[in-house]
Backbone bond lengths (Angstrom), bond angles and torsions (degrees), N, CA, C in turn:
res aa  C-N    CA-C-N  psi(-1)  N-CA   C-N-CA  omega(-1)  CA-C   N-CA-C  phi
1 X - - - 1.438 - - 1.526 107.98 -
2 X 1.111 112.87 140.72 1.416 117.73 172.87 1.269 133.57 -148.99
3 X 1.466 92.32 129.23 2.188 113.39 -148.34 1.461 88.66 -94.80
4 X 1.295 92.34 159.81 1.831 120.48 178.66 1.501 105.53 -164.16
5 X 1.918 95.21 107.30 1.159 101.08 174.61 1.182 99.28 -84.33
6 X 1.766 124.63 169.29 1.013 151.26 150.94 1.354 148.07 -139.65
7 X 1.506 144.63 129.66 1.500 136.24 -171.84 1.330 98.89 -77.91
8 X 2.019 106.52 123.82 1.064 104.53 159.14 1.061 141.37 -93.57
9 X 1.390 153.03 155.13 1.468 155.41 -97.93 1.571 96.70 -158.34
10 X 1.032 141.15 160.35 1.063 155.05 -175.37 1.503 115.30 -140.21
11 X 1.192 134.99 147.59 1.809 144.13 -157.07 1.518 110.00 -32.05
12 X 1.659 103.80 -35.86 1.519 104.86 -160.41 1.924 92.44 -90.40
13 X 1.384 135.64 -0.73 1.003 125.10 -161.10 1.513 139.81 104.72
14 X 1.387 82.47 -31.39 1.758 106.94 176.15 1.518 119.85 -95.52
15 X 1.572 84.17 145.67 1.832 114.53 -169.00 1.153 109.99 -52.75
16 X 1.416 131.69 128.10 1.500 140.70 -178.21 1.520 96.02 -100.94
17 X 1.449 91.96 126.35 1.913 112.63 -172.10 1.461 90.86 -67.61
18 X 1.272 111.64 136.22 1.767 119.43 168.20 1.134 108.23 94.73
19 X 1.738 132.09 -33.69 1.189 119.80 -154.52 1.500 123.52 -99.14
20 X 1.571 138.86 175.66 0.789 133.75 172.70 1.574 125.73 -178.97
21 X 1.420 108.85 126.72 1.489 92.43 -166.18 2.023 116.92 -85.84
22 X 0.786 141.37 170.09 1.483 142.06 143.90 1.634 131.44 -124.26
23 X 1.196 104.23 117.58 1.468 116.38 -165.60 1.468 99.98 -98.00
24 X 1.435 102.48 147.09 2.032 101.18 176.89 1.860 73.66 -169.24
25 X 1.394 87.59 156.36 2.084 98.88 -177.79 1.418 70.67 -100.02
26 X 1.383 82.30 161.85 1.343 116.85 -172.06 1.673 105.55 -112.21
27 X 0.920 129.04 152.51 1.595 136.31 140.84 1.316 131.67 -86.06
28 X 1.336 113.65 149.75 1.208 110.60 -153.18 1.901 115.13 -79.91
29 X 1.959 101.41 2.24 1.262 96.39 165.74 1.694 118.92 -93.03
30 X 1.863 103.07 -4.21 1.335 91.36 168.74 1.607 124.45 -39.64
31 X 1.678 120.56 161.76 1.144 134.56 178.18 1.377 109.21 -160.91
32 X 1.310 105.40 133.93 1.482 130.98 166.34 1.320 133.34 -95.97
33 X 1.577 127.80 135.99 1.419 119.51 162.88 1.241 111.48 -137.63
34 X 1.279 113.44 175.11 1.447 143.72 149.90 1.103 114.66 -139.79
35 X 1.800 97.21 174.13 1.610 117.93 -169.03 1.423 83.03 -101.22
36 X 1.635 109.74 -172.87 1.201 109.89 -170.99 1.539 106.81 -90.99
37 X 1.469 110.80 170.08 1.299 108.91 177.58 1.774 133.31 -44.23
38 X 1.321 106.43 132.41 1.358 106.76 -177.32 1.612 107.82 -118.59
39 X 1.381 105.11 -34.42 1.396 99.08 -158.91 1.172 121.51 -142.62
40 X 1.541 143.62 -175.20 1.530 122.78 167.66 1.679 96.68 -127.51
41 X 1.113 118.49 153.39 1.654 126.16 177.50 1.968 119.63 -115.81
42 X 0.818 95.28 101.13 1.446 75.47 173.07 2.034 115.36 -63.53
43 X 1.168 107.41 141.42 1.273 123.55 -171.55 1.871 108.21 -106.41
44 X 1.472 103.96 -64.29 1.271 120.91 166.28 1.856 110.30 -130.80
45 X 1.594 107.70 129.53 1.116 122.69 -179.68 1.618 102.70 -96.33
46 X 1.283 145.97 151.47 1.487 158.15 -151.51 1.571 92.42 -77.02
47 X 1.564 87.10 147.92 2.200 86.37 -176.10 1.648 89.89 -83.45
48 X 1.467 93.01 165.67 1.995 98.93 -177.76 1.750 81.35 -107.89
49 X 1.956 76.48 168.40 1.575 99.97 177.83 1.319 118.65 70.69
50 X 1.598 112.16 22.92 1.658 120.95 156.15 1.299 112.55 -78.46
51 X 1.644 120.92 128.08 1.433 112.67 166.83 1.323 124.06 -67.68
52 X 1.366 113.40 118.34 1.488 117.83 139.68 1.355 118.36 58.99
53 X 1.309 169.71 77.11 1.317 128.53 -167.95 1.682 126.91 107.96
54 X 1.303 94.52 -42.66 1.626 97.66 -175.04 1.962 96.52 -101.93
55 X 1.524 76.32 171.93 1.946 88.53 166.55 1.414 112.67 -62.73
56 X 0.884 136.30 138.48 1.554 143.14 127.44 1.421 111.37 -16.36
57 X 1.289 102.56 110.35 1.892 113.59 -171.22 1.564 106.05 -140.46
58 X 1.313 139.13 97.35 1.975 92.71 46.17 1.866 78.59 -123.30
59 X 1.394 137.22 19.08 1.293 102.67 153.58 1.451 121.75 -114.41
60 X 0.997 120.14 138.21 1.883 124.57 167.38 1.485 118.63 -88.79
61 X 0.968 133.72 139.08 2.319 129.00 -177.98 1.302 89.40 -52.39
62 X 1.300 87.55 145.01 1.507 112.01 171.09 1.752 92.08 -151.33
63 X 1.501 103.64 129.28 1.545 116.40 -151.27 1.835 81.46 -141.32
64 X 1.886 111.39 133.69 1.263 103.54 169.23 1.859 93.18 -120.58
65 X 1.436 91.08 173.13 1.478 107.71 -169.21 1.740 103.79 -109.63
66 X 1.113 123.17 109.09 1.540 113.46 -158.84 1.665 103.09 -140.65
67 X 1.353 115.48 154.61 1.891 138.78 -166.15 1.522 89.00 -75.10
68 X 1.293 99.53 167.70 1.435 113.59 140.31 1.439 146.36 -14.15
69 X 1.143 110.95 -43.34 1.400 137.93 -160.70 1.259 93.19 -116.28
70 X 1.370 136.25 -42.62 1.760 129.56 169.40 1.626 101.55 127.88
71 X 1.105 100.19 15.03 1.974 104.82 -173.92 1.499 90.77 -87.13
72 X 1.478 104.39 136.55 1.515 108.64 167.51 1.970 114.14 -80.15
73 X 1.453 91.80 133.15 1.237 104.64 -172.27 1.748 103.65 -73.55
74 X 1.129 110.91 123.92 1.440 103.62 -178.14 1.755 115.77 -119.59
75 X 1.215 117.39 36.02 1.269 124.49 -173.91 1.881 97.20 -135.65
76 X 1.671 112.00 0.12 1.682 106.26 -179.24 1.728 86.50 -98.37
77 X 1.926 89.59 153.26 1.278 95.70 -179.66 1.670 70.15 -145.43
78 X 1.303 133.95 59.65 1.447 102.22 154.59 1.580 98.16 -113.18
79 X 1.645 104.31 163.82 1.138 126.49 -165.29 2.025 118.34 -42.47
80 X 1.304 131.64 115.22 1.148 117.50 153.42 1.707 124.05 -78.84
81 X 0.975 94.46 137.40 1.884 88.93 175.95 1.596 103.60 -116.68
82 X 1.748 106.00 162.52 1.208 106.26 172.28 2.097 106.93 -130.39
83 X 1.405 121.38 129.18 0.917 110.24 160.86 1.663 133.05 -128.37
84 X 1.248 137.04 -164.09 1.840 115.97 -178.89 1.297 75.71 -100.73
85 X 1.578 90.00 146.78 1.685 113.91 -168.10 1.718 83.94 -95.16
86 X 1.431 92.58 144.51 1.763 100.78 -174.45 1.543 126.34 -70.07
87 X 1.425 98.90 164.76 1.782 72.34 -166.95 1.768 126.91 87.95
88 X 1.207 104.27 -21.50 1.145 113.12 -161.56 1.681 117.85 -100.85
89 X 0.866 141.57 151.50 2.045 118.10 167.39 1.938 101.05 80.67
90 X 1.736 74.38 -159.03 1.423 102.37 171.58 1.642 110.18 -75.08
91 X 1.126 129.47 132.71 1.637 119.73 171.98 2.070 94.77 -75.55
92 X 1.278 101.68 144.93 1.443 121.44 -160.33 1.094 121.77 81.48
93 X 1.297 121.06 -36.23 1.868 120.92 175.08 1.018 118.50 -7.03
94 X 1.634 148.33 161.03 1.262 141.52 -169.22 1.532 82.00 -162.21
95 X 1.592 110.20 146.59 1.697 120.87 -175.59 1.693 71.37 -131.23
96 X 1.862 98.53 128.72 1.423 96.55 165.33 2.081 106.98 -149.08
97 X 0.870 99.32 -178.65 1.702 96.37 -162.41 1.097 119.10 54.36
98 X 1.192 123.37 39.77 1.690 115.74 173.19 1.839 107.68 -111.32
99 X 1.323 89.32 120.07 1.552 94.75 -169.13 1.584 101.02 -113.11
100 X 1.362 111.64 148.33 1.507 114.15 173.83 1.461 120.16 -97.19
101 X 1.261 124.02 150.64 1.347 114.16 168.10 1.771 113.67 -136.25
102 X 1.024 105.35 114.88 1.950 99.72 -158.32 1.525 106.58 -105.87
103 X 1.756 117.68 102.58 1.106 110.41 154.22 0.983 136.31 -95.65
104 X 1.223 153.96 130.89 1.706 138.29 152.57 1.725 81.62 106.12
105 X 1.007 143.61 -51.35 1.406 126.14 -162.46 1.967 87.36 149.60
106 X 0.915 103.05 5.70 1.773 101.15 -176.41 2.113 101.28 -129.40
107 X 1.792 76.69 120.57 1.610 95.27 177.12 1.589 118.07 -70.47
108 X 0.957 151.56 39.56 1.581 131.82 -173.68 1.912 102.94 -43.11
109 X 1.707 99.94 148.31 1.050 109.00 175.77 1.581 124.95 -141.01
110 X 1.450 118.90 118.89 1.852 117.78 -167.26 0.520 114.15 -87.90
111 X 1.541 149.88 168.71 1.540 148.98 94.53 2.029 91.79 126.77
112 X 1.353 102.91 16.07 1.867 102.57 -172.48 1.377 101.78 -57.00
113 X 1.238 136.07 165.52 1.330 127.53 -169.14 1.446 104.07 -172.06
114 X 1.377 127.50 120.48 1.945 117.79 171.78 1.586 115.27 -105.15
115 X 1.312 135.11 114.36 1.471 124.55 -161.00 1.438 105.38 -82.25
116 X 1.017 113.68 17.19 2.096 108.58 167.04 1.364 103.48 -148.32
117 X 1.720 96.59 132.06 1.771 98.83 161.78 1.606 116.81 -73.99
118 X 1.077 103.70 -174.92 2.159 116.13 -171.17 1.333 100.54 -156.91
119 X 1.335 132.79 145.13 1.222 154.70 -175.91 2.286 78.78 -103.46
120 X 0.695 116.71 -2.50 1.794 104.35 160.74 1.624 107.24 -162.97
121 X 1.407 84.61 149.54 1.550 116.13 -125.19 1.869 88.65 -84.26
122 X 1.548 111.83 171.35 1.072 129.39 -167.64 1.168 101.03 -126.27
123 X 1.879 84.29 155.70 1.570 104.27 172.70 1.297 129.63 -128.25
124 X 1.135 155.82 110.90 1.711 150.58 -172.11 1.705 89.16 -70.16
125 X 1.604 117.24 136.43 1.143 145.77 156.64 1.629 97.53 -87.68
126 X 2.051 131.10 139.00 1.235 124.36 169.72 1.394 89.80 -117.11
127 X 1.400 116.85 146.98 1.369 111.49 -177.18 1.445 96.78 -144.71
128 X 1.499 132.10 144.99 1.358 138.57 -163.21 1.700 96.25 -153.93
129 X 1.386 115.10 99.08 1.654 118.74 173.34 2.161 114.41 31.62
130 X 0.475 82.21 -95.47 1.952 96.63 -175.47 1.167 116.45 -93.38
131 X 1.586 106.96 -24.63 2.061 104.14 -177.00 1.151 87.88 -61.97
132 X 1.789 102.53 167.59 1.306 119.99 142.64 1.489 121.72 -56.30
133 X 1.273 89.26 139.35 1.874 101.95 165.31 1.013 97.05 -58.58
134 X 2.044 114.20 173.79 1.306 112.55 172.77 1.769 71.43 -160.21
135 X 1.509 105.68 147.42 1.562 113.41 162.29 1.728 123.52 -110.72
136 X 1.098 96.06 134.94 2.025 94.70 178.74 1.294 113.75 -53.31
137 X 1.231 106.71 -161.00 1.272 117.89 167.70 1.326 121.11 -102.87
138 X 1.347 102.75 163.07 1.582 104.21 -164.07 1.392 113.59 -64.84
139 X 1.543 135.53 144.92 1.179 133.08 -176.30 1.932 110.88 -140.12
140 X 0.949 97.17 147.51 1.885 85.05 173.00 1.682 102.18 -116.15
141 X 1.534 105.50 149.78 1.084 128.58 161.75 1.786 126.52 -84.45
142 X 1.447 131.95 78.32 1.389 121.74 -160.17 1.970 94.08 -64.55
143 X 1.606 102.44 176.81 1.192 113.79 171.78 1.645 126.65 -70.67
144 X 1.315 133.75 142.94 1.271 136.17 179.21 1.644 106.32 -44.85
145 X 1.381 104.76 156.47 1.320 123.31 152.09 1.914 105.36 -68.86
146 X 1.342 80.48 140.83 1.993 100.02 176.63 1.423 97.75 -137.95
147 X 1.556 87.71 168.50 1.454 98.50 -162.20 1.960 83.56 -116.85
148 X 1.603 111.77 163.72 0.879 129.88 -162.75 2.033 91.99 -121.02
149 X 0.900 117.34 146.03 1.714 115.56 176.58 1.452 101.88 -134.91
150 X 1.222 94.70 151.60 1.837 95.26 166.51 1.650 110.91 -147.81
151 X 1.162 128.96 134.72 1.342 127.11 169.49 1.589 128.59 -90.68
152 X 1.582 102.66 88.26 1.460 88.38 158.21 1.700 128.60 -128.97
153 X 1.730 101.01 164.38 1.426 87.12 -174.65 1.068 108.47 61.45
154 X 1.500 154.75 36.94 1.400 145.88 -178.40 2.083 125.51 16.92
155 X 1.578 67.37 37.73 1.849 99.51 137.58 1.428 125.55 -142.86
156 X 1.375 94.75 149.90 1.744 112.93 -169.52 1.746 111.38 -104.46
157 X 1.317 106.97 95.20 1.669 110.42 158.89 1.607 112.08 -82.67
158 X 1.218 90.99 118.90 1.599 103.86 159.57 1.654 118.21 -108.32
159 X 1.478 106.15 148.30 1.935 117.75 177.40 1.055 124.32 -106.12
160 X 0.946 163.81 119.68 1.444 147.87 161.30 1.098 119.82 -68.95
161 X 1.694 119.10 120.97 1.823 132.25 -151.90 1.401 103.95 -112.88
162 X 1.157 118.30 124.76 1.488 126.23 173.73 1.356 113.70 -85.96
């Protein structure tokens, strides 16, 4: 058999402190288990410094569903949810389009989105029936792009301002 560790990397390229993957082929009498669900993990917490409005680019939550022991359970398909942990952000903030998709015991999540920035920073709460919650890491939301207008001659140019 033959292992290959590796440091794993995250969207932007860069080394994730602690982590590491190990690859070995498998055979096809390998077998896997877990116990039943215990817990939720954050995997990837939302990138900061998305404006306002848009998705979370270039990371989206990615939340796994894992035993006792920390093995991801890959036979649960019940629902993960994500909400702004209170206290947290803008007060009113709203997280909307965030859809889950759960394979293997690991949630990926698209299109998450917060419609107000905060000068203090936010948190996604993951919540799954009876587990414990668990909250990400802190992230900030900067302010939207606006558009700039000007009237002349009774026409209106508008810009879009970063």
């Amino acid at each position: 058999m033959l292992v290959t560790i590796s440091a794993t990397e995250d969207s932007n390229g860069e080394t994730i402190p602690n982590s590491f993957v190990v690859d070995y082929p498998l055979s096809p009498s390998d077998t896997f288990s877990s116990g039943p669900a215990s817990q939720l993990k954050w995997l990837f917490s939302p990138s900061t410094g998305d404006p306002a409005g848009t998705a979370f680019a270039p990371q989206q939550p990615v939340v796994e569903v894992v035993d006792a022991n920390g093995n991801p359970v890959i036979n649960d398909d019940s629902p993960v949810t994500l909400t702004i942990t209170s206290g947290t952000g803008g007060f009113g903030a709203i997280l909307s389009s965030c859809a889950g998709n759960e394979v293997n015991g690991v949630v990926t999540f698209s299109g998450c989105t917060i419609n107000m920035s905060s000068a203090t920073p936010y948190t996604l709460t993951a919540s799954d029936g009876t587990l414990p919650q668990v909250a990400s890491q802190p992230f900030l939301v900067s302010a939207a792009a606006y558009q700039s207008c000007s009237l002349s001659n009774r026409l209106v140019a508008c810009r879009e301002r970063r």
